[in-house]
C-alpha positions in Angstrom: 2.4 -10.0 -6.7 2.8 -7.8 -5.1 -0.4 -5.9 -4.6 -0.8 -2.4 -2.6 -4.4 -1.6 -1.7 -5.2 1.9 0.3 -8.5 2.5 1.8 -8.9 6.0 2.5 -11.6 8.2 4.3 -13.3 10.7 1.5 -12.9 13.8 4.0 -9.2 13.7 2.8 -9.5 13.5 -1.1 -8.6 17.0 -2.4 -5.4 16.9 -0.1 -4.4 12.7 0.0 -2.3 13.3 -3.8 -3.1 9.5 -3.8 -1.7 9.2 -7.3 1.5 10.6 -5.4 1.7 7.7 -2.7 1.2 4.8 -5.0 4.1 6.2 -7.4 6.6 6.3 -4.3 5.3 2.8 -3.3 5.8 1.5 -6.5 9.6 3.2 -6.5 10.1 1.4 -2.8 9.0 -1.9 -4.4 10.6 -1.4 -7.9 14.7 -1.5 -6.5 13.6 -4.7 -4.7 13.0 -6.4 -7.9 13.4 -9.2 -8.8 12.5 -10.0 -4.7 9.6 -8.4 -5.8 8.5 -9.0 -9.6 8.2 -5.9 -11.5 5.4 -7.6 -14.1 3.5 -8.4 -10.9 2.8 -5.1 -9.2 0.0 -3.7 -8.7 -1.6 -0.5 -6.7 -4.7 0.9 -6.1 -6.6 3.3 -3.7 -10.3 2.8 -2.9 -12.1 5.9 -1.4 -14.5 5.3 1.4 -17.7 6.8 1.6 -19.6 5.0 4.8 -17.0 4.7 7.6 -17.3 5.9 11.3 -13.9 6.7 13.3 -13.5 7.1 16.8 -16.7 8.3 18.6 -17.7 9.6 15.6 -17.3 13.1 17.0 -14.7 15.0 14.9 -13.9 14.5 11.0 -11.3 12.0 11.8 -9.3 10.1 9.3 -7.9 7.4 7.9 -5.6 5.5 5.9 -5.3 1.7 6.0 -2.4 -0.1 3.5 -2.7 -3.6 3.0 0.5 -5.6 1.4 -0.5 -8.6 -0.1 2.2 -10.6 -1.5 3.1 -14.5 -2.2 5.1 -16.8 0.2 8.4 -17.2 0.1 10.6 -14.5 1.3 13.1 -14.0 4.3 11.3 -12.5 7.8 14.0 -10.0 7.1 12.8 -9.0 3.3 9.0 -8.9 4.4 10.0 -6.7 7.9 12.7 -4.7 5.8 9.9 -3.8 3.0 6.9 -3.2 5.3 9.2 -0.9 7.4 10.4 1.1 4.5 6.5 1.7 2.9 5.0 2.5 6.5 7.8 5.3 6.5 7.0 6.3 2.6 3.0 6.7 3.8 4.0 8.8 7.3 6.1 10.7 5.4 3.2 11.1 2.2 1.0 12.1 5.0 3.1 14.1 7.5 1.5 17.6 6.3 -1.8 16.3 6.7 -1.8 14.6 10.2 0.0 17.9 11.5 -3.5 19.7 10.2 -6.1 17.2 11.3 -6.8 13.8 13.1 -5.7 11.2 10.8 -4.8 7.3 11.8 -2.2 5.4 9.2 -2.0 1.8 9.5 -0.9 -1.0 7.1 -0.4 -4.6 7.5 1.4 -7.5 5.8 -0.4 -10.4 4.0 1.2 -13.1 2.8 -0.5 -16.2 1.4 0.4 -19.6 -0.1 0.5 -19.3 -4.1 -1.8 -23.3 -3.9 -4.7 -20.6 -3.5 -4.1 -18.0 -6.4 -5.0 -18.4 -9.9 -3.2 -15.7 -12.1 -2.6 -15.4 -15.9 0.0 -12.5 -17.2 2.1 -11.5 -19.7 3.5 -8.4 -18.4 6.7 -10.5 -16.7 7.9 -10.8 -20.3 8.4 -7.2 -21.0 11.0 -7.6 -18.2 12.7 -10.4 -19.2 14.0 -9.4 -22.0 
């Protein structure tokens, strides 16, 4: 953990640079280490394709981020990191909201590791 998950809208595709915002998030995430485990990180964007926003009216928008990460660190770590990466994606997408309708949203989800089952060896490439 952690994991970064982006829905987006397809009407923004050619212009989201996706690719772009999961490299800064990773940065963001990276120089917390080992807070958050380098080995564990993970990011992906999912394009939606049957969505409805708003009334349905224009060729809104949007972006949802979810944070997913394991129990265990300070209110202050998880509102310090959530603050920094909701200013990373209005900043990724401060062209495009001043060109269109476009709603950004994330949220935090954090969950007890009694319910995960993981197997990886990528944490020793960072031990060493």
């Amino acid at each position: 953990m952690p994991h970064f998950i982006v829905e987006y809208t397809d009407n923004i595709k050619d212009e989201a640079n996706l690719a772009k915002l999961l490299e800064e998030i990773h940065r963001v995430l990276i120089a917390r280490a080992p807070i958050f485990p380098i080995g564990g990180l993970r990011s992906r964007a999912i394009e939606l394709k049957d969505y409805r926003v708003a009334d349905g009216a224009e060729d809104d928008a949007f972006v949802h981020a979810v944070l997913k990460i394991g129990a265990g660190r300070s209110e202050e770590i998880k509102k310090e990191v959530c603050h920094t990466l909701f200013e990373v994606m209005k900043d990724h997408f401060s062209e495009l909201m001043s060109k269109r309708y476009l709603a950004l949203s994330m949220e935090l989800i954090e969950f007890s590791e009694a319910g995960t089952y993981k197997q990886n060896n990528i944490h020793t490439r960072f031990k060493k």
